[in-house]
Structure formats: C-alpha cells, structure tokens
N, C-alpha and C positions, 0 to 999 in steps of 0.2 A: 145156568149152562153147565151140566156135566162134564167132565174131561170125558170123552172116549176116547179108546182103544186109539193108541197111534203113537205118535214120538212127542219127547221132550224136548225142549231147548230152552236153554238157557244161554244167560250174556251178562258181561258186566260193562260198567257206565259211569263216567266220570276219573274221576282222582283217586288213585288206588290208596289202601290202607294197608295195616300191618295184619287184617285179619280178615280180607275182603276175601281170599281164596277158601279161607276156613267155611265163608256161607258157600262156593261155590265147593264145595268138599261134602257140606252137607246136603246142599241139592242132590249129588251127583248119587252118593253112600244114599241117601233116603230113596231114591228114585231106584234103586236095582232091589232093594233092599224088599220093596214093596210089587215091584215085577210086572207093574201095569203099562207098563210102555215098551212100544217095541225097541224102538232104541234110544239112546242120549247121545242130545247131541249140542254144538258149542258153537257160538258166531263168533268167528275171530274179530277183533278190533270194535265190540260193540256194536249198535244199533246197525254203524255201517255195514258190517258181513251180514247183517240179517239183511238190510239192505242191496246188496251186490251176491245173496245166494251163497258165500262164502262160510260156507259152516263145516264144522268136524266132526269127528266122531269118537266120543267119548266112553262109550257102552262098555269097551272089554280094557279101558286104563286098568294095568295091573295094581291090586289093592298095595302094596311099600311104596308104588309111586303116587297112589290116593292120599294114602296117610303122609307124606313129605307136601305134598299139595296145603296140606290144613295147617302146619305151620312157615307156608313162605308168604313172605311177603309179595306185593306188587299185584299187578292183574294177569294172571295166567291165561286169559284168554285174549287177552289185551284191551285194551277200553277207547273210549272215543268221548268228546263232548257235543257229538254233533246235535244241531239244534232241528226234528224233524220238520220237513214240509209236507205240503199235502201229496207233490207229488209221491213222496218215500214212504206214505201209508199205502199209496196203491201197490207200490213194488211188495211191501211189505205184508200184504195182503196177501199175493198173488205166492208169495215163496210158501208162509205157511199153509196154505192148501196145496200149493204141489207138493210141498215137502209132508204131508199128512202130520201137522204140527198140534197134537192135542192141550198141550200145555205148555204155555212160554213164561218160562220162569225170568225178571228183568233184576237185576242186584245194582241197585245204584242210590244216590243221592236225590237231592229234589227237582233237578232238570232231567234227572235218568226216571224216575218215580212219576212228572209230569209227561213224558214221553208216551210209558206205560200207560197209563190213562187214553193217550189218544191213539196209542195200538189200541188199546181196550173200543174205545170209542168207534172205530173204524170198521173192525168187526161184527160189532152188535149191530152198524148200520149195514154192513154186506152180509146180515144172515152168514157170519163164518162160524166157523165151531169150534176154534180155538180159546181155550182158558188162559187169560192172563193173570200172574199174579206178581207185584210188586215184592222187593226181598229190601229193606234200608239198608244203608252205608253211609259213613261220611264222618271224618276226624274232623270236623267243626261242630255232631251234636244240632245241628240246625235243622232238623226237619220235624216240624209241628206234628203234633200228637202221638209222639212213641217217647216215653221216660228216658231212655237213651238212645242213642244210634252206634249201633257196632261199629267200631276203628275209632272211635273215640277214646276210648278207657286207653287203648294203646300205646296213643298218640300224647294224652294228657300225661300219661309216666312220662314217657319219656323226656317230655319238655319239663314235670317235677325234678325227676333227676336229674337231667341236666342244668336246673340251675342249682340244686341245691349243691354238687358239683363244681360249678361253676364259684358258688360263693364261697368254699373251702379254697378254691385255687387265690379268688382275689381276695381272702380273707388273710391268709398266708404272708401274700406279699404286698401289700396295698397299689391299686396302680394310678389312680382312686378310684374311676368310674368302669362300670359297662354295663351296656345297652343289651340285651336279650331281645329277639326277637322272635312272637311266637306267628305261626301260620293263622288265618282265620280275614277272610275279606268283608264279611258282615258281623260277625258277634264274636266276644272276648272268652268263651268255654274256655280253650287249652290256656290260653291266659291268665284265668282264675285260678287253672289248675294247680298252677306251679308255687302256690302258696303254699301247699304241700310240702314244698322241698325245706320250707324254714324250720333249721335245728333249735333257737333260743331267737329270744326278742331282736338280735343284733344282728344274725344271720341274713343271707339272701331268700328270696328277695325281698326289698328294703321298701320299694315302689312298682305297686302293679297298673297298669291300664290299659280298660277295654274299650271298646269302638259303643256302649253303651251309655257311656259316659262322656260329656265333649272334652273334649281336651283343649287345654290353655295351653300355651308355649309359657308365661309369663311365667305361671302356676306351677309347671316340670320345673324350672330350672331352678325358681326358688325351693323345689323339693330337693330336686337332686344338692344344692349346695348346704340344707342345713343336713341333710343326712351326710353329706362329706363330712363336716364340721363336730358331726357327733358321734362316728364311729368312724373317720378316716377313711371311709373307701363307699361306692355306693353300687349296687345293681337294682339297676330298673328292667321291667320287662312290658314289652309295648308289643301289642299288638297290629299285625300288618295294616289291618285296614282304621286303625283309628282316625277321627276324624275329628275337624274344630268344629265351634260353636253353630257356623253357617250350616254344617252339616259335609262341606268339602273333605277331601282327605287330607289326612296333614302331610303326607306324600305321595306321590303318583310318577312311576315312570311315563314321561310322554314320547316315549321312541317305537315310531311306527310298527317294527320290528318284535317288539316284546308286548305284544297281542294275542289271546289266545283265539281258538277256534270262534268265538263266540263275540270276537270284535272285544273284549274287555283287556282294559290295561292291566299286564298281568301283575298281580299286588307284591310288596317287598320290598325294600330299600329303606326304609322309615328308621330303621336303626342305624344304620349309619348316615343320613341325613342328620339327626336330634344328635348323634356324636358329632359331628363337626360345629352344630348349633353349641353343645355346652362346650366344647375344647376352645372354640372363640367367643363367646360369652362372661363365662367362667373362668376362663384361660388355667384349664386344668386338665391334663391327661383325660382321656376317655376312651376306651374301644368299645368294638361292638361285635355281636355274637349272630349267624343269622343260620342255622342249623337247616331251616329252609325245609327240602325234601326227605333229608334224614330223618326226621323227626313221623314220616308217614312210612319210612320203610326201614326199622327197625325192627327186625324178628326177637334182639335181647333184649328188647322193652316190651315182651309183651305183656297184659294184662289178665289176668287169670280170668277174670270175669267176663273178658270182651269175646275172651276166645269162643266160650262159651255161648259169648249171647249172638256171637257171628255164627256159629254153626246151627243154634238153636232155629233161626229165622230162615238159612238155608232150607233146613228139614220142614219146618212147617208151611214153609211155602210150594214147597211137592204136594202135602197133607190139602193145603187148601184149594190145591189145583186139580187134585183127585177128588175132593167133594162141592166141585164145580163152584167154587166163590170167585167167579169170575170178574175182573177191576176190583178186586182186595188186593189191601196187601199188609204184612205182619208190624205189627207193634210190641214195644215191649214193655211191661208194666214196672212198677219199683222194686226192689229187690227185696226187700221184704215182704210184697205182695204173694197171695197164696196163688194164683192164676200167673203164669211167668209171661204171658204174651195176649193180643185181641187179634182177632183179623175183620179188619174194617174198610171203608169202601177209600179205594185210593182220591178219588175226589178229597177225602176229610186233610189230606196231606199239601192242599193248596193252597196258597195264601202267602207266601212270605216264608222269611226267616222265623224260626222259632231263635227270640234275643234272652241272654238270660235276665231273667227275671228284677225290676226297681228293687224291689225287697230285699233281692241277693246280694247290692250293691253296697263297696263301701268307697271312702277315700281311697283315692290311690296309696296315701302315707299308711293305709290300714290294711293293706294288702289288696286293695282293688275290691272285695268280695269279704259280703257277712259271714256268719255262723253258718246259715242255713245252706251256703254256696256249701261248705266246707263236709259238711254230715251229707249232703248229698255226693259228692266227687270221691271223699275215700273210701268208699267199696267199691268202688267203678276201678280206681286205679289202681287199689291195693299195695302193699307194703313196697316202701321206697330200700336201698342200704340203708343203715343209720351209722352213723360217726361219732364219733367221741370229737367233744367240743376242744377247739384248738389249745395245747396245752398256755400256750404263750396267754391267753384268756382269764385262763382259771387259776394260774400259781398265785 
C-alpha cells in the first residue's frame, strides 16, 4: 500500500518519556522536509482525538518552537491508554477517509504499537488507503524485537544518577537503610540500570532487584542486614513490580481509586512497604526513595543516545509510510551494528513483555545483573558525574 498524496497524522500513546517529543519532532521536520503531504496534522490526547475527529494542525509550527519540541519532555500532543474496541475502529475509519489521512504515523509502546496493528487491520479489511506505521517508545525497554526502545536510555540515567547520588548523601551520614524505588511493572531494565551509579565495591547500590527474579522477603532482609553489618549503611533498589515465588506482587495498592485507564492496580508503593518490613524486623532506621514520575520527565537526564534513537524512528517512520510498508513499524538494531534500524511487520512486536534476559541475571548481593547486562546499558545511558570517593574512606 503506497501512501498517496494527502495528510499526515500522527499521535502519541501511552506514558510519556523524556524523549517521546524528540520522535514526534522527527516525524513532524521529516514530514515538511520531504513535501509529500499536504498537511500535518496531530490527534490531541492519543488514539481518543483520532477517535472523536479532534485533531490539529501542525504543518506551519514555527521551526524555534520545533526545535524546543525535541528536547521537552512529556506528550505534547497528549497521550491516552485507552484500550480500542471494535466500535473505535469504525469511527476511526471513517475520520481518516474524511480527513484524506495518507499516512498515520502511531509513537507509542506495546498497547499503543498493538492498537496500531488493528488500525492497520481495519483498513486493509475496508479497502482504506491509509498507511499505518508504528514509531516505539517506552522507559521500560519492554517491547520484543527492537535492541532498545527510545525513553529508555533516558530514563535509566536518571535512575543511575540518582542512586549513585543517593549513595554519596547516605554514604556521608549513615541513616543505615534506604529503599530506592525504580518504575517498571513487568521487567527490571531501569533497575539493572542503576548499577551504573556504583563508585567502588562499597558504594550504592549494595542490593538490586528485578521482577525477573522472585523475590524472598526472608532472603531481602538477611541482605539488607549483613550489608548494614559490613559497610554501616545499606541501599537497595527494588523494583515496582516485583514479585514472590507464587508469582504475586510483593505489593499492590488495592484502593479502588488508584486504577488506571485499563482497570490495572496502578504499581508503586513497594518501597515503603519493604521499609516499614525492615524498620520492624530489623529494628533499624530505613527510609525510602520513590522518584516515581520524575524519573520519565527529566529533560537534565537526558541520554545522548536516546535522543537520537528517538528522533531516528520518528524520521524513519514518515520514510516508511512514504514507501507504502504499511502495519510496519521501526526497530532499532545494536549500536554497533552497521544498519541503525529494520522496519518489520508490527505483528512481530506481539507477544509479551520483552524480560531481560536469565543470562543477564545475577544475585541481588551482585548487583541484580551480569557482565553482559552491564556492556549492553552503558552506551545507552552514557556518562554518569563521577565523584571523588568520600575523603573519610580513604585517609
């Protein structure tokens, strides 16, 4: 299916990043750039304004306020997680033929990326002539068959820096304990990440754990107390969605209220649960650290790499909507690969979480994560500050 002659649209979907504007920056610069569209245009609040006809028009955004677009954070078109039904493929249908929609560019994660598929799907059964093409996103890393996913690398600094950070501050004053807690409701990426931040053997963090691994209560606390016992203070960092042996979470808000779009309990709290668990356990000091949303809307964490790879898939996803690869969407290959991207059938993107890898795995007392975690993540996140080891340490 060729794109012809007509408009553009694009939308973004899901949980915003620190670099999700950068892709919609590059759609927008790729898309004038190359002149094949009569106009660009933008669905406020995701799938919904595509949905409800509520779209804008982006074609003559002056280029200072394009370029401030690619480094903001957040969803500048705004985003949704709404979950489509059959009826919303028909509305949906029916806009981009009135609206002569050549190419629908979708920027999202893997419910936004699945969505896309059944626009895509929808289409090809209504004889429409609209090109879909999928664009990834997502500071979880979690979507099968692309080496990374943009607002990752972002996302992972940040959370390195902030504990490494963090471990200077409780390194300083001992208080003993604190809990870290990174984002991530199925797999432990920005988790792993934050091994990064450790200066010398002693530094934070001490104890990492991801939702890959089951987690024992018994196991933590005898962690966390021989690490008190032997450097005097301890940071652990847990991630949101960890879970025990059964497979349960080892926390879960159950307040009606704190649900999101999609009926799901929305994840977080686990760190100050496990701090109240050692302070009465252990009967030792403990706080907890829960950075939460900061941690995806950071514009001073950003990643040099990610920026990159978020604008990259932007662009190429006009590119592949112009030579009609209609239900593709962009991949990104290793960074030392010669080819920097594939563009493959969005089907290939279904199936699950992409979890990190058994191999990449270590004990928590070992950082959570092997070698091979480690040689993959720092290029992605690139250079942390570095500190001079506490002088009290070293005299």
């Amino acid at each position: 299916m060729s794109a012809q002659r007509g408009n553009l649209l694009v939308l973004q979907g899901g949980g915003p990043t620190p670099v999700l504007n950068a892709s919609l920056y590059g759609v927008i610069d790729e898309a004038r750039k190359n002149a094949s569209f009569d106009r660009i245009l933008g669905a406020r609040s995701g799938v919904v304004g595509l949905i409800n006809d509520d779209l804008g028009d982006l074609t003559s955004i002056a280029q200072s306020d394009l370029e401030r677009l690619r480094v903001s954070p957040g969803a500048s078109l705004g985003s949704t997680r709404h979950r489509l039904q059959e009826a919303d493929l028909a509305a949906i249908t029916k806009v981009l033929d009135q609206r002569n929609i050549s190419a629908l560019v979708v920027i999202g994660g893997n419910g936004s990326l699945r969505g896309a598929e059944l626009i895509a799907e929808a289409i090809t059964r209504g004889g429409g002539k609209t090109c879909v093409v999928g664009v990834p996103k997502t500071i979880d890393n979690d979507i099968p068959g692309t080496d990374r996913c943009p607002g990752y690398g972002s996302a992972a600094r940040y959370a390195a820096q902030a504990v490494r950070d963090l471990g200077m501050d409780v390194r300083g004053l001992p208080q003993p304990v604190s809990i870290y807690e990174t984002m991530g409701r199925s797999t432990g990426w920005l988790a792993g990440a934050t091994i990064l931040g450790r200066l010398d053997e002693s530094h934070a963090p001490h104890l990492v754990y991801l939702p890959e691994r089951a987690f024992a209560l018994g196991e933590f606390l005898g962690d966390i107390d021989r690490t008190v016992k032997k450097h005097g203070w301890a940071v652990a960092v847990v991630t949101e969605g960890i879970k025990n042996s059964d497979g349960a979470m080892v926390y879960e808000n159950t307040s009606s209220a704190q649900r999101d779009a999609m009926n799901r309990a929305i994840p977080g709290g686990v760190a100050s649960y496990l701090a109240g668990v050692v302070a009465k356990e252990l009967r030792i000091r403990c706080r907890f650290e829960t950075p939460g949303l900061c941690g995806r809307s950071s514009a001073l964490h950003l990643s040099e790499q990610d920026l990159v790879d978020a604008e990259l898939v932007g662009r190429v996803g006009v590119r592949a909507a112009l030579e009609g690869r209609h239900a593709h969407w962009i991949t990104l290959k290793p960074i030392d690969s010669e080819a920097k991207y594939a563009i493959v059938p969005l089907k290939n993107c279904a199936g699950g979480d992409r979890v990190v890898p058994q191999d990449w795995l270590a004990h928590p007392r070992d950082g959570g994560v092997s070698a091979k975690f480690v040689d993959y993540v720092r290029p992605i996140v690139g250079k942390l500050i570095d500190y001079a080891i506490p002088l009290k340490d070293t005299l």
